[in-house]
DRENDO-1510 file (C-alpha; in Angstrom, 1 decimal, always signed):
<recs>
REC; n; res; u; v; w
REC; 1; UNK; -12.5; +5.0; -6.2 .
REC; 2; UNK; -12.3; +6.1; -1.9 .
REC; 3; UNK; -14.5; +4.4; +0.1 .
REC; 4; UNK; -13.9; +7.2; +2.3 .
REC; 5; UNK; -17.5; +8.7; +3.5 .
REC; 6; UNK; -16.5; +12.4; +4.7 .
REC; 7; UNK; -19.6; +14.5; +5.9 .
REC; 8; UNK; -20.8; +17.9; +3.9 .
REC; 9; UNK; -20.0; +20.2; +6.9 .
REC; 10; UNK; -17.0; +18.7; +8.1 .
REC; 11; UNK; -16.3; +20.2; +11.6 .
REC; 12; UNK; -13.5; +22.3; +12.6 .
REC; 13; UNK; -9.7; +20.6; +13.4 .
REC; 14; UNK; -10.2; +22.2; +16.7 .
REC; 15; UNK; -13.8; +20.6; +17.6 .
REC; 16; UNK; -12.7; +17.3; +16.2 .
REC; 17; UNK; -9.4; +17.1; +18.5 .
REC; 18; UNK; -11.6; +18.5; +21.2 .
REC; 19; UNK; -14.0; +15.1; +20.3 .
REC; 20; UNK; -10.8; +13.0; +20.7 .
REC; 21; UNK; -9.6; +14.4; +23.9 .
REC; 22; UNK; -12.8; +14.1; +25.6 .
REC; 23; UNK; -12.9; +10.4; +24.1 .
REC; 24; UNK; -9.3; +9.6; +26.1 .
REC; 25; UNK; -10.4; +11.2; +29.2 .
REC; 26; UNK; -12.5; +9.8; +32.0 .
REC; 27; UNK; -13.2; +6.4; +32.8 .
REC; 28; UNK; -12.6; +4.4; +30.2 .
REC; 29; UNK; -12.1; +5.4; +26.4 .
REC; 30; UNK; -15.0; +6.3; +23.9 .
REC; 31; UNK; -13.7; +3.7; +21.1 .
REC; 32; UNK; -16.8; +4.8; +19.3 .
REC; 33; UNK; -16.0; +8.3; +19.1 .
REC; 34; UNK; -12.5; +7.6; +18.1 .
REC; 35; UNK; -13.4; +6.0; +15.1 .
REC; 36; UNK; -16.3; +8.2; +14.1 .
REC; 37; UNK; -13.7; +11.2; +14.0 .
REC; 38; UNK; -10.8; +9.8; +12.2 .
REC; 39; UNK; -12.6; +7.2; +10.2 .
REC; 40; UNK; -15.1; +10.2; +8.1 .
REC; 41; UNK; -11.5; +12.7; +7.7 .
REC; 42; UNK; -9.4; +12.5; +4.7 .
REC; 43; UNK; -5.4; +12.3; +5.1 .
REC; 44; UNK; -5.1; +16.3; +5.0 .
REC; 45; UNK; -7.9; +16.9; +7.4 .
REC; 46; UNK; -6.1; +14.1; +9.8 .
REC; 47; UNK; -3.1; +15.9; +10.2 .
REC; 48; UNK; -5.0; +19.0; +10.6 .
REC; 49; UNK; -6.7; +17.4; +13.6 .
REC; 50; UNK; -3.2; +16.5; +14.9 .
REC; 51; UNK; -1.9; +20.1; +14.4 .
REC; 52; UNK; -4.9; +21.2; +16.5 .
REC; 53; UNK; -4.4; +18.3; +19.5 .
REC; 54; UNK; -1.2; +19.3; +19.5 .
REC; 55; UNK; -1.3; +22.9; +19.6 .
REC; 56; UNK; -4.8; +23.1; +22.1 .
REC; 57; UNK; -3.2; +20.4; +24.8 .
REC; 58; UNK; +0.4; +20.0; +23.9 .
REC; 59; UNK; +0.2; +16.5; +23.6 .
REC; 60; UNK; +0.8; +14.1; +21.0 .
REC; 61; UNK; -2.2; +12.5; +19.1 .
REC; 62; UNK; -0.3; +9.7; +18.2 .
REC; 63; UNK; +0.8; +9.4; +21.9 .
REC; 64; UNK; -2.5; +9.5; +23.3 .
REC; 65; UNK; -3.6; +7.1; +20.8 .
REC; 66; UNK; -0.9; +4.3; +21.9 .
REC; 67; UNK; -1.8; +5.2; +25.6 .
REC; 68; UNK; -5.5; +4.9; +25.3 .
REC; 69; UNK; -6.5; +2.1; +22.7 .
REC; 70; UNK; -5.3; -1.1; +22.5 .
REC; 71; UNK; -4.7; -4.3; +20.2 .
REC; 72; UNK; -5.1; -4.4; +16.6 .
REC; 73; UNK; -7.9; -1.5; +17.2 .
REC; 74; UNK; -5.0; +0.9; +18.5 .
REC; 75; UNK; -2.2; -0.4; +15.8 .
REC; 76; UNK; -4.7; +0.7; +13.0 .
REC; 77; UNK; -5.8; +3.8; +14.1 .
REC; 78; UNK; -2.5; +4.8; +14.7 .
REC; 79; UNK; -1.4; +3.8; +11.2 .
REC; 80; UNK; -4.7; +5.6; +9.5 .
REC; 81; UNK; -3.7; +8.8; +11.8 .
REC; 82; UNK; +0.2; +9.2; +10.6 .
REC; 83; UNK; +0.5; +11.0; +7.7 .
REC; 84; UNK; +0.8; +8.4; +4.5 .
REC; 85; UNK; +4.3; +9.3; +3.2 .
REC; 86; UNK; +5.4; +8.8; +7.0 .
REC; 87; UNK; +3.5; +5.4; +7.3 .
REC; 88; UNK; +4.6; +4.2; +4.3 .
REC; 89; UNK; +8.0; +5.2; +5.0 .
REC; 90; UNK; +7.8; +3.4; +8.5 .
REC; 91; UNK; +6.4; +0.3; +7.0 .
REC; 92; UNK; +9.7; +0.4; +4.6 .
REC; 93; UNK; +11.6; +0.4; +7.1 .
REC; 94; UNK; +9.5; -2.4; +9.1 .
REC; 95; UNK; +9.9; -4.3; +5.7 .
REC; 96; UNK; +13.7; -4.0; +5.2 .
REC; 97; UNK; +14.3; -5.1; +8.8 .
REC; 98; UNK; +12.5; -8.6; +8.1 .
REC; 99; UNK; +13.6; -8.9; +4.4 .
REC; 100; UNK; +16.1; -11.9; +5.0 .
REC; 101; UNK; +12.4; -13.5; +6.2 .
REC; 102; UNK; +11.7; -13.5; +2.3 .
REC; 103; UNK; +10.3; -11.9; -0.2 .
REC; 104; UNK; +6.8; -11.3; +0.9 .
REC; 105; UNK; +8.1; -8.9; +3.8 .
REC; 106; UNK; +9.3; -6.6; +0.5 .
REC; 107; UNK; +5.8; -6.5; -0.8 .
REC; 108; UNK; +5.6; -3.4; +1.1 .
REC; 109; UNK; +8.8; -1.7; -1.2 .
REC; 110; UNK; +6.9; -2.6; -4.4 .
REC; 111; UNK; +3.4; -1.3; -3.3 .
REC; 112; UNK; +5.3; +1.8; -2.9 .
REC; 113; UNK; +6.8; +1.8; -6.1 .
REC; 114; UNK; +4.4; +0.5; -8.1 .
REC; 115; UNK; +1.2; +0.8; -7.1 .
REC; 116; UNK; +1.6; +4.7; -5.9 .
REC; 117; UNK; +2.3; +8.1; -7.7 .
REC; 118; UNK; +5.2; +9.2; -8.6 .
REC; 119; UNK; +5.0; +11.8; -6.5 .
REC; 120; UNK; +3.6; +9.7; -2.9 .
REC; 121; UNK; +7.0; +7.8; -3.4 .
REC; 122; UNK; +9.2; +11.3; -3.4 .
REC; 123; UNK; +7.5; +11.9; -0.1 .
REC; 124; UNK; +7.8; +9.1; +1.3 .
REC; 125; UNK; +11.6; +9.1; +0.1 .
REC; 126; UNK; +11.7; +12.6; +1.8 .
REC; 127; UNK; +10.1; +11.1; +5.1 .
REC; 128; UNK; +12.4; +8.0; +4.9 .
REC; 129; UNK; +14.9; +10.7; +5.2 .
REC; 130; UNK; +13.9; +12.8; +7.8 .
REC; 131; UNK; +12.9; +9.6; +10.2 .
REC; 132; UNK; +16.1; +7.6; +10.1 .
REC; 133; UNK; +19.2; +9.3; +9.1 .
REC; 134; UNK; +19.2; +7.7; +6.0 .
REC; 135; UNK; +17.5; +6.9; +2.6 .
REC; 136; UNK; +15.7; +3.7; +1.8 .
REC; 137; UNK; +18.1; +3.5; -0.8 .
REC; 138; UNK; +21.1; +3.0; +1.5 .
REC; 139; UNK; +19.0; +0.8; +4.0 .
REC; 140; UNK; +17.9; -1.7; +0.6 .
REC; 141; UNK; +21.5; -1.2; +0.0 .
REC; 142; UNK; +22.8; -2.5; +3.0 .
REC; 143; UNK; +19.9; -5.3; +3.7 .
REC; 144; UNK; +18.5; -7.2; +0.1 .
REC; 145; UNK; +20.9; -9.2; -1.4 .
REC; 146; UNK; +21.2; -9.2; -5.2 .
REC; 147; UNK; +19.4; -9.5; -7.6 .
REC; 148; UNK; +16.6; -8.5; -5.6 .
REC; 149; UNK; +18.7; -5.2; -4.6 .
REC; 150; UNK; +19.3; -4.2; -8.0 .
REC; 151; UNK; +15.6; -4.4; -9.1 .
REC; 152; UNK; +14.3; -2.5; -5.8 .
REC; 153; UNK; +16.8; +0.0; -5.9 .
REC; 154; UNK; +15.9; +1.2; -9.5 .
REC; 155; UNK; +12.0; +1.0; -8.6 .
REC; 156; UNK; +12.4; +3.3; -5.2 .
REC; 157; UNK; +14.9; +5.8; -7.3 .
REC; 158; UNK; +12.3; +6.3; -10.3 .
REC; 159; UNK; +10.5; +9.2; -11.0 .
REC; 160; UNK; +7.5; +7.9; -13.7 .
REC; 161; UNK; +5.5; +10.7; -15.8 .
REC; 162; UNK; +2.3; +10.6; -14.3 .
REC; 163; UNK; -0.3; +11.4; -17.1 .
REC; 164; UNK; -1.5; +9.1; -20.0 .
REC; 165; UNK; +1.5; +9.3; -23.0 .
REC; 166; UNK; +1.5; +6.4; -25.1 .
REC; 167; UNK; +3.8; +5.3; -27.8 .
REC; 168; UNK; +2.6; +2.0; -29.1 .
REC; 169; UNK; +5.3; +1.5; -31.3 .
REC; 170; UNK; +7.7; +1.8; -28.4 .
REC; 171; UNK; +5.3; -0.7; -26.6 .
REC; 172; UNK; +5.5; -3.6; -29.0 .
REC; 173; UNK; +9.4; -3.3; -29.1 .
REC; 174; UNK; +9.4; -3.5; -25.4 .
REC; 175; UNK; +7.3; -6.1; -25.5 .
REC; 176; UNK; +9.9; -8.3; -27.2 .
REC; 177; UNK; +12.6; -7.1; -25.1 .
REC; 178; UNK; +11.2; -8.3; -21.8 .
REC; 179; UNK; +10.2; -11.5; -24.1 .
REC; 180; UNK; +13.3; -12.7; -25.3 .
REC; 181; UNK; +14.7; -11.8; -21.5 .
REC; 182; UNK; +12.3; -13.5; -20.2 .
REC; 183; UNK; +12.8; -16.4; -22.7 .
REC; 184; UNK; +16.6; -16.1; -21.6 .
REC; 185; UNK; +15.7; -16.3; -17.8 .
REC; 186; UNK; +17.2; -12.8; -17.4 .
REC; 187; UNK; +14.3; -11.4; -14.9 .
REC; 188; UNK; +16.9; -9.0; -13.8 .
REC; 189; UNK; +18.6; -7.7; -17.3 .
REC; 190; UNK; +19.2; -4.2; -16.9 .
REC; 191; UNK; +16.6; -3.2; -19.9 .
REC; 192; UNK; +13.8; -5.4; -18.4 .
REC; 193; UNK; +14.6; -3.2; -15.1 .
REC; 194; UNK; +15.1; +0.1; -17.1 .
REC; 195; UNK; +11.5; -0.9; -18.7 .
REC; 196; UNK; +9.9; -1.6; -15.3 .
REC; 197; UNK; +11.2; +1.2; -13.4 .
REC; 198; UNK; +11.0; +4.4; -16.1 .
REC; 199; UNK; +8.0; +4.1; -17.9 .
REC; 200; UNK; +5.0; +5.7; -17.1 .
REC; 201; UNK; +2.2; +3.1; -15.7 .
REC; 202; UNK; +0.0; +3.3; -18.9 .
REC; 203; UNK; +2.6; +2.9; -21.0 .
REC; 204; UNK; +3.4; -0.5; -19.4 .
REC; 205; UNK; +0.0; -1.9; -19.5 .
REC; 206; UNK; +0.0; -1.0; -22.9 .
REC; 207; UNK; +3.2; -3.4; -23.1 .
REC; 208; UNK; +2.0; -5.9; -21.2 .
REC; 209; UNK; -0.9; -6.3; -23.4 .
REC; 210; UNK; +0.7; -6.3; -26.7 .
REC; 211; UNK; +3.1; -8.6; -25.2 .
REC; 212; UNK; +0.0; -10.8; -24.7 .
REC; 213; UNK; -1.2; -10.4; -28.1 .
REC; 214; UNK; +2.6; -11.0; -29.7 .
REC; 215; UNK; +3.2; -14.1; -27.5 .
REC; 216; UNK; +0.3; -15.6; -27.0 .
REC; 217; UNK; +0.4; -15.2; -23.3 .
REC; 218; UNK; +0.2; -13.0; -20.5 .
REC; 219; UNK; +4.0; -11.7; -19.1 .
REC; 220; UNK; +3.5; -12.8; -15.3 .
REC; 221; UNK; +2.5; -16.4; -16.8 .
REC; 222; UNK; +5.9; -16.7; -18.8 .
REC; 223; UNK; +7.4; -15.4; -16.0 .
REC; 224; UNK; +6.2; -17.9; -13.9 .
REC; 225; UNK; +7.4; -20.5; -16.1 .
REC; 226; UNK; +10.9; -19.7; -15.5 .
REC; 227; UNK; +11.1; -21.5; -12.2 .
REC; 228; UNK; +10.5; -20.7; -8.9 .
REC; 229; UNK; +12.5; -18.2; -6.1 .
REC; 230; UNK; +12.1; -14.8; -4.6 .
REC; 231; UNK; +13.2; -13.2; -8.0 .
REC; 232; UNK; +10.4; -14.6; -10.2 .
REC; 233; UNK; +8.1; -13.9; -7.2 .
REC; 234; UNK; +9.4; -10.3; -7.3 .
REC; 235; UNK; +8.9; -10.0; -10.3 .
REC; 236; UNK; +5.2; -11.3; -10.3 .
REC; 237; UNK; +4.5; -8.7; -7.7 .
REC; 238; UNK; +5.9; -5.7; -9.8 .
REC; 239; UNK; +3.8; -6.6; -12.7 .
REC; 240; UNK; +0.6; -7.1; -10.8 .
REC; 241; UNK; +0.6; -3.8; -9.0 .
REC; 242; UNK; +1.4; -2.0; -12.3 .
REC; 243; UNK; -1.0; -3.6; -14.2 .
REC; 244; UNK; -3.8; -4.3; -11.9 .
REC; 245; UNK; -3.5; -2.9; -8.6 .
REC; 246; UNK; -6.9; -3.8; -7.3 .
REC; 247; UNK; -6.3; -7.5; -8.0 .
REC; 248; UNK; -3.1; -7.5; -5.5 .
REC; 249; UNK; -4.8; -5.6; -2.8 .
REC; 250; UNK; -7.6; -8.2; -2.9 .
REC; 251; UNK; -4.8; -11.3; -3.0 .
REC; 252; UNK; -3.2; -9.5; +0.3 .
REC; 253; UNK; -6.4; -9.1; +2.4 .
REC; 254; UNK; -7.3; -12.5; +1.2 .
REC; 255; UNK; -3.9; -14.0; +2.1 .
REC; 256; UNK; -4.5; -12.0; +5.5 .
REC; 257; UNK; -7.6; -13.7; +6.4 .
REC; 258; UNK; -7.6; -17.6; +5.1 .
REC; 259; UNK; -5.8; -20.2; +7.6 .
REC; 260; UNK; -4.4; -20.3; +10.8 .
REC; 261; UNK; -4.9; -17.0; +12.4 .
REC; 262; UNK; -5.1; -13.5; +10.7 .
REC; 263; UNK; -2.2; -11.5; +9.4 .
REC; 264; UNK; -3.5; -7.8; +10.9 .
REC; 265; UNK; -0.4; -6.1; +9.5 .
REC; 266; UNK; -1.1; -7.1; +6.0 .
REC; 267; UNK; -4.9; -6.9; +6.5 .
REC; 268; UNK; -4.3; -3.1; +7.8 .
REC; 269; UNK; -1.6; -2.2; +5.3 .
REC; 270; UNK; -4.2; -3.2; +2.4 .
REC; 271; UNK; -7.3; -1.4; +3.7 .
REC; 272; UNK; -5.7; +1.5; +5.5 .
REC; 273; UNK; -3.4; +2.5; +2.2 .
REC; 274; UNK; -6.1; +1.9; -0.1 .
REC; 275; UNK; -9.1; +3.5; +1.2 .
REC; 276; UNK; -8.8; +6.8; -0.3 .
REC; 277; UNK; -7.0; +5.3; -3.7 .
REC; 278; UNK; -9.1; +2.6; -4.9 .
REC; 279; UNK; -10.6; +0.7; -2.6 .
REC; 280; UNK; -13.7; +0.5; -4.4 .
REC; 281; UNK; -11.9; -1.3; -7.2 .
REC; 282; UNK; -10.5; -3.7; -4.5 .
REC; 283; UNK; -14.3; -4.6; -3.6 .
REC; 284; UNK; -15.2; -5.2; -6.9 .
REC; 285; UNK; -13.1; -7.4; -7.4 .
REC; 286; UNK; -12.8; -9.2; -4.8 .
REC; 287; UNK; -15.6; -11.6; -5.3 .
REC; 288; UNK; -15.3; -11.8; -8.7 .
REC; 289; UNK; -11.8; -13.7; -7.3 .
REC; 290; UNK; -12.7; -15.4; -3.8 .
REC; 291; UNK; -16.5; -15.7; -4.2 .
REC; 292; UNK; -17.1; -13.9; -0.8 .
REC; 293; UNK; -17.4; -10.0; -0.7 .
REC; 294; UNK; -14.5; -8.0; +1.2 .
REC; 295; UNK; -16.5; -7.0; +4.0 .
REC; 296; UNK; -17.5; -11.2; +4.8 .
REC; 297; UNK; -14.5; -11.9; +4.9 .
REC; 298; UNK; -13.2; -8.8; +7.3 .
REC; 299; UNK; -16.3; -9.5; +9.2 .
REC; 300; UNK; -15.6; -13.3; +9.8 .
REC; 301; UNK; -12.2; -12.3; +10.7 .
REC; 302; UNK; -12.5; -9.6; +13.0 .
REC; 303; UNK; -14.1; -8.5; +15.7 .
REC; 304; UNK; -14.6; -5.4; +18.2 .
REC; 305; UNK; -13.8; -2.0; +17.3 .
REC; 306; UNK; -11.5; -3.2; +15.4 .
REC; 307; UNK; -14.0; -4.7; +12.8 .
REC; 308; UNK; -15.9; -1.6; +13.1 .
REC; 309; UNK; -12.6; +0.5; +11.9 .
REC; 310; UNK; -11.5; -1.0; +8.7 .
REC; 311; UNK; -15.6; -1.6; +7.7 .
REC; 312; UNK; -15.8; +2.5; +8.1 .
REC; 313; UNK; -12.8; +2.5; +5.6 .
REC; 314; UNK; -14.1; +0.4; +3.0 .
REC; 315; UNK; -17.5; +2.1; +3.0 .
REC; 316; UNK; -19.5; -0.4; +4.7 .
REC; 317; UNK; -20.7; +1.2; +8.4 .
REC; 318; UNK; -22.3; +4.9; +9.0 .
</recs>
């Protein structure tokens, strides 16, 4: 599901931070070669390539990135260059510092929790951690007001079984628990959380759909009809990335893109963390949804190098 194109015979850490160096130095920077690098390296042969800059010309990469480049070029090849747990981690933190801006600045929280392994959200728990002084747990704490608080704080604290174990008994009785919460208004009832936050992610589709076929219509739907506010579009949010994680990638690089001006944080955040998931998914989709293809839209969006980067990462240049 990567878009990710990585050669046969990929070259040695060592030649390709000898490529980036000589890229940075001189007149003028090779953007070209920058993104033919990075763009063609998976996340462990990145930080390889770092280890090698670092340890052949005892420089940061990441520093000589920020130097060198500039614009919304520089702010996503520095973000596709970090390790993942430590962007994600740094995005969370990003997140929490705007969260009295709303709800969609916590998008980046659920993504995390929801649309990620179990085991990318220990590390990026661990990097959290090791950044800041703190855990993201303490920072949601101290930042999101309730009930948002209560529902984030058991999502980032969860540790779901990763392989396919279903009990479909278990998933029609869940079903009409979140139903007759729902029903209640009670988005935030401690077994509708305990639901969201424990099971394993197939198991939840497999509630969400009997819930569909119990109640005649889908969960995010009923949610919807209990009103408006940054709970019920929480809530929303949680259930699309568990159930179809494709779909809300597409709705944030779509959301990116339309009107006034283009939202490169969210348009990065989308491509950059879901190039070596499931991008492919995200493409498909896509048009099925807006009627353009991903790459039209980046395309009529962007420009430069920068529109050269993110077409790399989803599998549309070299």
């Amino acid at each position: 599901m990567s878009t990710l194109k990585v050669p046969d015979l990929v070259p040695p850490p060592e030649q390709d931070a000898k490529r980036l160096k000589e890229a940075f130095d001189g007149l003028g920077t090779d953007e070209k070669a920058v993104t033919w690098v990075l763009s063609q390296r998976t996340a462990s042969q990145r930080q390889l390539i770092r280890q090698a800059y670092q340890r052949l010309y005892n420089e940061s990469l990441i520093d000589n990135i920020t130097s060198e480049l500039s614009g919304d070029f520089k702010d996503a090849v520095i973000m596709w260059t970090l390790d993942p747990a430590e962007r994600d981690a740094k995005m969370a933190k990003e997140a929490l510092k705007k969260s009295k801006s709303g709800v969609k600045h916590l998008q980046v929280i659920v993504e995390i929790s929801c649309a990620s392994s179990p085991y990318h959200l220990a590390a990026v728990r661990q990097a959290y951690c090791a950044l800041f002084d703190c855990s993201i747990e303490e920072d949601i704490t101290a930042v999101v007001s309730m009930p948002l608080r209560k529902v984030l704080l058991r999502l980032v604290s969860s540790f779901r079984y990763d392989k396919e174990l279903l009990d479909i008994e278990a998933a029609a009785s869940e079903a009409n628990q979140l139903h007759e919460a729902i029903k209640a208004k009670q988005l935030d009832h401690d077994q509708v959380v305990h639901i969201l936050a424990t099971r394993n992610f197939f198991q939840l589709k497999a509630t969400f759909e009997r819930y569909e076929q119990m109640h005649g219509s889908p969960i995010d739907e009923d949610i919807s009809s209990v009103g408006k506010g940054d709970l019920v579009s929480l809530m929303k949010m949680v259930i699309l990335c568990i159930r179809c994680p494709e779909r809300h990638f597409a709705e944030v690089i779509r959301t990116s893109i339309v009107g006034f001006g283009t939202d490169e944080a969210a348009l990065n955040r989308a491509i950059i963390t879901r190039a070596e998931v499931d991008m492919k998914l995200i493409k498909e989709v896509y048009p099925i949804m807006y009627k353009n293809t991903l790459e039209d839209d980046v395309i009529g969006d962007t420009s430069g190098d920068y529109q050269d980067f993110l077409l790399t990462l989803t599998g549309s240049k070299f």
